[in-house]
C-alpha positions in Angstrom: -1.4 -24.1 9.7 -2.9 -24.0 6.1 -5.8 -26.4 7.5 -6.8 -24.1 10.6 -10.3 -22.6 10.4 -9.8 -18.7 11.3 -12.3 -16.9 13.1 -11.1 -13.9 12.1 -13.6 -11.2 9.8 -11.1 -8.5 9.1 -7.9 -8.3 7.7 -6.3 -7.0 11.1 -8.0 -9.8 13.0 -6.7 -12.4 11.1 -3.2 -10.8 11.4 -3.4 -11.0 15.0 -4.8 -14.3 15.4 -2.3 -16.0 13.4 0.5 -14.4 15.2 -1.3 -15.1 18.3 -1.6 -18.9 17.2 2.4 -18.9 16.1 3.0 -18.7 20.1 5.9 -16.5 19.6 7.7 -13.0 21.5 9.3 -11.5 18.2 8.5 -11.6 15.0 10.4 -11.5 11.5 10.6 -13.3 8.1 9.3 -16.2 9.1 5.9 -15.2 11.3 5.4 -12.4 8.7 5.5 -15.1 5.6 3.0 -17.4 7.6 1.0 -14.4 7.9 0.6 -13.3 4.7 -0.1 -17.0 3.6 -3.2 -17.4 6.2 -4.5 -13.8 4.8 -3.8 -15.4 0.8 -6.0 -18.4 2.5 -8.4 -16.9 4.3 -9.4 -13.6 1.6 -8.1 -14.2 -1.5 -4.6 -12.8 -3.1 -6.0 -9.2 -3.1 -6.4 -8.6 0.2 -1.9 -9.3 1.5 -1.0 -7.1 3.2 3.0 -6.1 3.2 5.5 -7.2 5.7 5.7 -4.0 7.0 1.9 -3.8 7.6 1.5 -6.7 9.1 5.1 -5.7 11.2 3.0 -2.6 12.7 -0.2 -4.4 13.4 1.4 -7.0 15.5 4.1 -4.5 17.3 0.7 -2.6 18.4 -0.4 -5.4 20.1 3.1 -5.9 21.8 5.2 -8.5 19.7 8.6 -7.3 19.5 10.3 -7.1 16.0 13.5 -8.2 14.4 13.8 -5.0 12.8 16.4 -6.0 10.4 14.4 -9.1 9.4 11.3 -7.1 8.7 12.9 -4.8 6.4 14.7 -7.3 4.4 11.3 -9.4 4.6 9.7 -6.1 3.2 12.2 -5.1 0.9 11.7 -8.9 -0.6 7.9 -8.7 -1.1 7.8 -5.2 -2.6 10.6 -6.4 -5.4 8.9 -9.3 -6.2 5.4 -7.6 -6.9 7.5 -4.6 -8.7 9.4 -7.8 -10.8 5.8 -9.3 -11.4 4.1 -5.8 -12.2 0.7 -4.5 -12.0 -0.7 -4.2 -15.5 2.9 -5.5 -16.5 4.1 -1.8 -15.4 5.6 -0.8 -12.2 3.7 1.1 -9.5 6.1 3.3 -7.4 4.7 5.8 -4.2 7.7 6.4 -3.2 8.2 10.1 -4.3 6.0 12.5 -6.0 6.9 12.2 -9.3 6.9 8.0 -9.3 3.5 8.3 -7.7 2.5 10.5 -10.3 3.3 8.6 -13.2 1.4 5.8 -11.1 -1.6 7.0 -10.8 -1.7 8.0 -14.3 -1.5 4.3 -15.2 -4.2 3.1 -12.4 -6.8 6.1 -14.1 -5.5 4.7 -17.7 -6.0 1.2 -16.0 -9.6 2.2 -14.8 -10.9 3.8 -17.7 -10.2 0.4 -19.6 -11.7 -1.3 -17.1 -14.6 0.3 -16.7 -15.5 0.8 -20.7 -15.2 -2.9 -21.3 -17.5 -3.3 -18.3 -14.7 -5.3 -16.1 -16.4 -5.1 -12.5 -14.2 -7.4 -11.2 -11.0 -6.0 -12.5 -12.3 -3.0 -10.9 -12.7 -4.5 -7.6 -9.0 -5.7 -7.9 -7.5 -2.2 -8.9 -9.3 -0.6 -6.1 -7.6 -3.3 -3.7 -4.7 -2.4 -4.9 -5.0 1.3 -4.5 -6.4 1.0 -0.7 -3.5 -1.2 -0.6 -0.8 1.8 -1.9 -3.1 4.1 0.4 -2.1 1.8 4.1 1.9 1.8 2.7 1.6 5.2 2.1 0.2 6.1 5.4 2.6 3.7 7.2 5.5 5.6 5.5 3.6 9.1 6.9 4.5 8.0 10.5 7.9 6.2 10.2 10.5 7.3 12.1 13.5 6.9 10.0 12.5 8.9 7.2 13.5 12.3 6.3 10.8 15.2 7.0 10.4 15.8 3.3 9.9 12.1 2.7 7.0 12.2 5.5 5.3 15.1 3.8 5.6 13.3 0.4 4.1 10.5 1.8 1.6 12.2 3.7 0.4 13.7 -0.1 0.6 10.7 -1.8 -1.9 8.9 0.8 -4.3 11.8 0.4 -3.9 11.7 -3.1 -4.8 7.9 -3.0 -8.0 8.5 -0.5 -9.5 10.5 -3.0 -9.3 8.5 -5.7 -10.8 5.6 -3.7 -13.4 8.3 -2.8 -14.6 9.4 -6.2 -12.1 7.8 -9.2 -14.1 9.5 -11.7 -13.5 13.2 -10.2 -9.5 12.3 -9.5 -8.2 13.7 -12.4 -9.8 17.1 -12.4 -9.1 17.3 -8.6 -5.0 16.0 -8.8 -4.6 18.8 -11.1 -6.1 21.6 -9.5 -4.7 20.1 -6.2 -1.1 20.5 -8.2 -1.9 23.8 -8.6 -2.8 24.8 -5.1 -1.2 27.4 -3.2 -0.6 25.2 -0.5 0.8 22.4 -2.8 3.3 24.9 -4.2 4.4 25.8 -0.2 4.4 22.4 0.6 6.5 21.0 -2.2 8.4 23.8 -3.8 10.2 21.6 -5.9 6.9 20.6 -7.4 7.6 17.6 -9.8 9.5 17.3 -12.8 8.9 19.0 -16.0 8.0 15.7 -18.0 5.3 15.4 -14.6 3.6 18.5 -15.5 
């Protein structure tokens, strides 16, 4: 497979050719690994997308999954890239208060980045970002989490559109966004002191 010439220009594309070219009804560990290579081939380490990405991509076009294969599959990847660490720290959008503290370090990240003139360290953070935004939003519109964990998830990918939007008006807006009336109704609980 590693020597087949995609015709594929986007991400999603690719994901459903390769599947389409794997011949097969369900997918699970195995499809999803040979999917995520061909995407390593075809664009370059920054553009893999998770299991579970690639899981809903292919399930919209009809392939049925082995659920419990996916998740460990999922599970798997995420580890490994927590074990390996961006900027040798963990990124967590899980919750409020992880994703927080995350994108504290990717505005801490940028910053360096962009004083020492890094444009393609740049490029790679804000892959990394978009990437966080599409596992947020997938996490928005699962069906086995709680309703809290939905709206959580919901913020946290809005949190992330905006920084892709305007990185160097993030910070000023997360913290009047924190301190929003509908913030506050939304998320009672707020975050955690050592957040704030």
């Amino acid at each position: 497979m590693g020597a087949t010439k995609w015709r594929a220009r986007t991400r999603r594309e690719l994901i459903i050719e390769v599947w389409e070219a794997l011949d097969c009804e369900s997918v699970g560990t195995h499809e999803l690994e040979r999917i995520q290579q061909a995407l390593r081939e075809k664009f370059g380490g920054g553009a893999l997308e998770s299991p579970a990405s690639i899981a809903r991509a292919v399930a919209d076009e009809g392939a049925v999954l082995r659920h419990p294969e996916v998740f460990d599959c999922d599970l798997k990847w995420r580890k490994q890239k927590m074990q390996k660490g961006i900027f040798n720290d963990g990124l967590d959008f899980c919750d409020l208060s992880s994703a927080f503290e995350s994108v504290l370090k990717i505005e801490e990240r940028r910053l360096q980045l962009k004083s020492n003139n890094q444009v393609k360290g740049l490029a790679e953070l804000r892959d990394i970002v978009a990437a966080a935004r599409r596992e947020s939003l997938l996490r928005a519109t699962s069906k086995i989490l709680e309703e809290n964990e939905l709206r959580q998830a919901k913020e946290i990918s809005e949190w992330l559109r905006v920084w892709l939007q305007a990185p160097e008006l993030f910070s000023d807006w997360l913290d009047l966004r924190r301190r929003s009336p509908d913030f506050r109704k939304k998320f009672p609980e707020g975050l955690s002191e050592k957040d704030s």
